[in-house]
C-alpha positions as CSV (number, residue, x, y, z in Angstrom):
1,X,-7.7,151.7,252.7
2,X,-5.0,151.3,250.0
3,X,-5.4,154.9,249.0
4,X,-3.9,156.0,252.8
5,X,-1.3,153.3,252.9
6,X,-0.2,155.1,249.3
7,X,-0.7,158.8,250.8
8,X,1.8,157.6,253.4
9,X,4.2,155.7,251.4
10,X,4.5,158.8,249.0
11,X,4.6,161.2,251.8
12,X,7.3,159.0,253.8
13,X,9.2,159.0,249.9
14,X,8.8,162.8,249.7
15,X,10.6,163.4,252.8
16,X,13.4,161.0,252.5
17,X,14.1,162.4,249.2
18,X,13.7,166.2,250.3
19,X,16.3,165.3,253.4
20,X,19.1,163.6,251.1
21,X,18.8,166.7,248.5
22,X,19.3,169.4,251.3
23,X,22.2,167.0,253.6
24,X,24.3,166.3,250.1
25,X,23.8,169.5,248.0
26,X,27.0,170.7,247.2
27,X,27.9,174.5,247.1
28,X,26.6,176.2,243.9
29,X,29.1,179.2,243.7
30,X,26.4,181.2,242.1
31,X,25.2,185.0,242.0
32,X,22.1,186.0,241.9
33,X,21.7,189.6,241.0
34,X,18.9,191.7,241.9
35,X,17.3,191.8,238.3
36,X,16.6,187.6,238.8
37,X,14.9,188.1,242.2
38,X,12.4,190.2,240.4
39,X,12.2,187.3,237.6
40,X,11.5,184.8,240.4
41,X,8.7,186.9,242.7
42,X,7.3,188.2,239.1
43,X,6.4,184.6,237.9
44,X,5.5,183.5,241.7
45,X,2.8,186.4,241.6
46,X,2.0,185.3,238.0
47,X,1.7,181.8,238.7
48,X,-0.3,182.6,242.0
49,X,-3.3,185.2,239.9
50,X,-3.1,182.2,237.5
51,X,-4.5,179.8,240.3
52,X,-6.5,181.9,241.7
53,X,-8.3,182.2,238.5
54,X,-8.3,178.8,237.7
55,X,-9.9,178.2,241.0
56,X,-12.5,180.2,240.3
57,X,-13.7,179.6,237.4
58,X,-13.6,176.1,238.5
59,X,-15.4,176.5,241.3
60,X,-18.2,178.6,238.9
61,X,-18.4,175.5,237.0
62,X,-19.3,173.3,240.1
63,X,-21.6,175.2,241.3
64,X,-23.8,175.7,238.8
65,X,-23.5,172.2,238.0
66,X,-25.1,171.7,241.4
67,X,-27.5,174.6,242.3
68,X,-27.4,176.6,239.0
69,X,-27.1,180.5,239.2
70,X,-30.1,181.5,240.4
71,X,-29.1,185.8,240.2
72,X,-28.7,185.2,236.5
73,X,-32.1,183.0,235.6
74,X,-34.0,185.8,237.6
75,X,-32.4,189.0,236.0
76,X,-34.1,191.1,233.2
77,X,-31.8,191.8,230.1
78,X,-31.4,195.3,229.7
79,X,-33.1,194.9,225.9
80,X,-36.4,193.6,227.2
81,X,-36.1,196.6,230.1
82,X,-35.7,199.0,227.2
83,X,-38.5,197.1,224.8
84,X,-41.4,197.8,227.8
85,X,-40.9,202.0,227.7
C-alpha cells in the first residue's frame, strides 16, 4: 500500500515540477541549425537500437532462466552431423 501512496506522490511531484519549468521558462534566444537536429534524432535512434537490445537480451536471460531453450538442447552440432558420414 505504501508503494502506490509513493507512485502517486512522485507522480503528483513530477507534474508540479514539469508545469513550473514550462509556465517560467524564459526565452533562450537560441539557433539551432540543421546539422544539431541530425545530432539530436541520430542519438534518439542510437539510444532507442540500444534499448531494444538491451531488452532483448534481457528478456533471453529470463526466459531461459524459466523454461530453458528448448530449440538449442534439441539441435545437432554441425561436427557431430559431419562425424556420422
Amino acid at each position: 500500500m505504501t508503494t502506490m501512496r509513493t507512485a502517486k506522490y512522485l507522480t503528483r511531484y513530477l507534474v508540479c515540477s514539469i508545469v513550473v519549468l514550462l509556465v517560467f521558462a524564459a526565452p533562450a534566444h537560441a539557433y539551432l541549425d540543421p546539422g544539431t537536429g541530425s545530432m539530436i534524432l541520430q542519438a534518439l535512434a542510437t539510444a532507442g537500437i540500444g534499448a531494444m537490445l538491451y531488452f532483448a537480451w534481457f528478456w533471453k536471460k529470463i526466459r531461459n532462466f524459466f523454461g530453458g531453450d528448448t530449440a538449442s538442447k534439441d539441435a545437432v552440432p554441425d561436427n557431430e552431423e559431419t562425424d556420422k558420414n
